[in-house]
C-alpha positions in Angstrom: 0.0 0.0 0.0 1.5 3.3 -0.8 1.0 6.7 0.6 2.4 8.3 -1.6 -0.7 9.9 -3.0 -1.8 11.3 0.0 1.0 13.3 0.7 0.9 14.6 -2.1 -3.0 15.7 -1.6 -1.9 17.4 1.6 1.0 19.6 0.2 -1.5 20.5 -2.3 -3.8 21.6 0.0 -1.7 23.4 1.9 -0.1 25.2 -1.0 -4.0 26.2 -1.8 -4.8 28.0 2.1 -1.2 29.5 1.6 -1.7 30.8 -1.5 -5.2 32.0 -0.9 -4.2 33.8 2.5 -0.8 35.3 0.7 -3.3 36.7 -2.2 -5.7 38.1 1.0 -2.6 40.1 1.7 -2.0 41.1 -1.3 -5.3 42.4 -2.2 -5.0 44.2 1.1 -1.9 46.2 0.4 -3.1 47.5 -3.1 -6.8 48.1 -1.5 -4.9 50.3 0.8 -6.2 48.9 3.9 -4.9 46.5 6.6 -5.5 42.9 6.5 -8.8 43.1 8.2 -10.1 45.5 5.8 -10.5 48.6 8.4 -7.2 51.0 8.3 -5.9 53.0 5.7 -2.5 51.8 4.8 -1.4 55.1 4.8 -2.8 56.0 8.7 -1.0 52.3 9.7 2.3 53.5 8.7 2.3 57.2 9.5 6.0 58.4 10.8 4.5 59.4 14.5 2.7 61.3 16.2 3.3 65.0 16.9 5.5 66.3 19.7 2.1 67.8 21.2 -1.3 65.8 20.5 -4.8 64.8 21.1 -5.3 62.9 24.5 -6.8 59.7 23.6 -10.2 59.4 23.7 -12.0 59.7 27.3 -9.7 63.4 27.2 -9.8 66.0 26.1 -6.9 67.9 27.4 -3.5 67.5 25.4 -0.8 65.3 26.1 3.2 66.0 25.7 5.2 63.2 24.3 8.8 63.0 24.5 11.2 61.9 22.0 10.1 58.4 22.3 6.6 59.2 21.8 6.0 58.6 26.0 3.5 60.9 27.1 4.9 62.8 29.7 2.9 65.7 30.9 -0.8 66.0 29.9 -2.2 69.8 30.4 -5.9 69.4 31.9 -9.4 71.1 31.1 -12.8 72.0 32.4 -14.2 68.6 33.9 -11.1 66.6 34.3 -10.3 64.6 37.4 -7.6 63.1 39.4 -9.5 59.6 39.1 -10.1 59.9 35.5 -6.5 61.2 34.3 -4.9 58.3 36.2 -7.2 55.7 34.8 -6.5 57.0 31.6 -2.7 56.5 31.6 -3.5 53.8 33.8 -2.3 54.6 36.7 -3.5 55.3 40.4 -4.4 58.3 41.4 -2.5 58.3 44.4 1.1 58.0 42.2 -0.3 60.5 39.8 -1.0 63.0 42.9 2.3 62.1 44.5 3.8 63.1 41.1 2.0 66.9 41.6 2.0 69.2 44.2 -1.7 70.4 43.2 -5.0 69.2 45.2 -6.9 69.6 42.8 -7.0 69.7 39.6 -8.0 73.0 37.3 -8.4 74.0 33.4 -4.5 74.4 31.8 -3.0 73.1 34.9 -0.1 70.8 33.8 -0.2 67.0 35.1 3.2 65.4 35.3 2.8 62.1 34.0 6.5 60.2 35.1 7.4 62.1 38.5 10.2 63.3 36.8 11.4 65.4 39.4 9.8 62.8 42.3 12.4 60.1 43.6 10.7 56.7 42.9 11.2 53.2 43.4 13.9 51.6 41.6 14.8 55.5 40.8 15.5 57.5 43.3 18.6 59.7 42.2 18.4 62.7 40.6 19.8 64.5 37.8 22.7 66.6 37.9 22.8 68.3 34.8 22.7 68.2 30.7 25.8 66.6 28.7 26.6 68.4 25.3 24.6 66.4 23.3 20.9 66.9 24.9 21.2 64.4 26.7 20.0 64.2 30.8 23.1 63.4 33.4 21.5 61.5 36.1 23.6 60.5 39.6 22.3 57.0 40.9 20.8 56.2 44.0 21.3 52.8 46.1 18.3 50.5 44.8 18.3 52.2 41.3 17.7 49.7 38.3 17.7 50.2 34.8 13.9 49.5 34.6 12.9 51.9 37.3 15.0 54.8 35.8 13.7 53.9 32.0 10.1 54.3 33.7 10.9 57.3 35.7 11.7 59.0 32.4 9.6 57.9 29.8 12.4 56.1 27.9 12.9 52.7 26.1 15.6 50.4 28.5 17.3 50.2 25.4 17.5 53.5 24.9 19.2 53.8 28.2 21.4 51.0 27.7 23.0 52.4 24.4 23.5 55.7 26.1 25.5 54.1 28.8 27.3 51.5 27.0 30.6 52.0 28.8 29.0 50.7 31.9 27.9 47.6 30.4 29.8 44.5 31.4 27.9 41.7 29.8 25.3 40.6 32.5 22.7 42.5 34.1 23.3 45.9 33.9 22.7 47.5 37.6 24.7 50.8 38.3 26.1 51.3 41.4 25.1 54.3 43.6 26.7 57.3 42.9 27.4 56.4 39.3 26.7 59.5 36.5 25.0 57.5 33.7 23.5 59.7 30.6 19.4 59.6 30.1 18.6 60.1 26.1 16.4 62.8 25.4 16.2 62.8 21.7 14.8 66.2 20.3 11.2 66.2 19.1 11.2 67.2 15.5 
């Protein structure tokens, strides 16, 4: 008895959903939508969003990115609350209030996002200064980690690792207190 046939009916079935799902994505592409038929191309790839923009829906204040596209501060209006900012960038309000020193919160009133200027957990140095090339100079803190201070400042971890590639020694990278490491802080164009 030979099987020989029946592989052969499997690889051409195969072949058949692969070339019907490849012509799906084809068709896709020239339509100018996603696969699933709903976004423009053209809005799927866009280069970014702007350095200032829309909140997301649910606000409608406007939030500040950074060079990363992080959003970092988000200026308030008429109606907004600390419940319903936090939830939005889903967070508590509790950290988003310990990141302010406001008690409440009014129209055009700026919300810090990160606690930038707040010592947190797993971040609690501070910076020190700017290097010549934009970029933040930050002085470590026992019981900083590469994680925390990414988080603290709205940055990729490896965005921080590149910028501090003299440090790195081929395992976990955890600075030692008192070390001055650089934070990237790429210009918004």
């Amino acid at each position: 008895m030979s099987h020989g046939s029946g592989v052969k009916r499997v690889r051409t079935a195969a072949a058949v959903v692969l070339a019907a799902v490849l012509a799906g994505l084809l068709t896709a592409c020239e339509s100018g939508t996603d696969a699933r038929g709903g976004t423009p191309a053209a809005a799927a790839t866009s280069p970014g969003p702007p350095a200032t923009s829309p909140a997301p829906p649910g606000l409608l204040g406007t939030t500040e990115l950074n060079g990363f596209y992080q959003p970092m501060r988000y200026t308030a209006v008429d109606g907004d609350t600390w419940e319903g900012i936090a939830a939005h960038f889903r967070m508590t309000p509790e950290i988003l209030r310990s990141f302010n020193d406001s008690a409440s919160v009014a129209a055009g009133k700026v919300i810090d996002l990160r606690g930038v200027d707040v010592p947190q957990l797993g971040a609690g140095g501070s910076v020190t200064g700017q290097d010549g090339r934009g970029q933040l100079l930050y002085r470590t803190s026992a019981g900083d980690t590469p994680s925390g201070i990414a988080s603290r400042y709205g940055i990729p971890l490896y965005a921080l690792r590149i910028a501090n590639l003299n440090y790195l020694t081929g395992g976990e990278w955890i600075p030692p207190a008192g070390t001055t490491i650089a934070i990237p802080n790429p210009p918004l164009d």
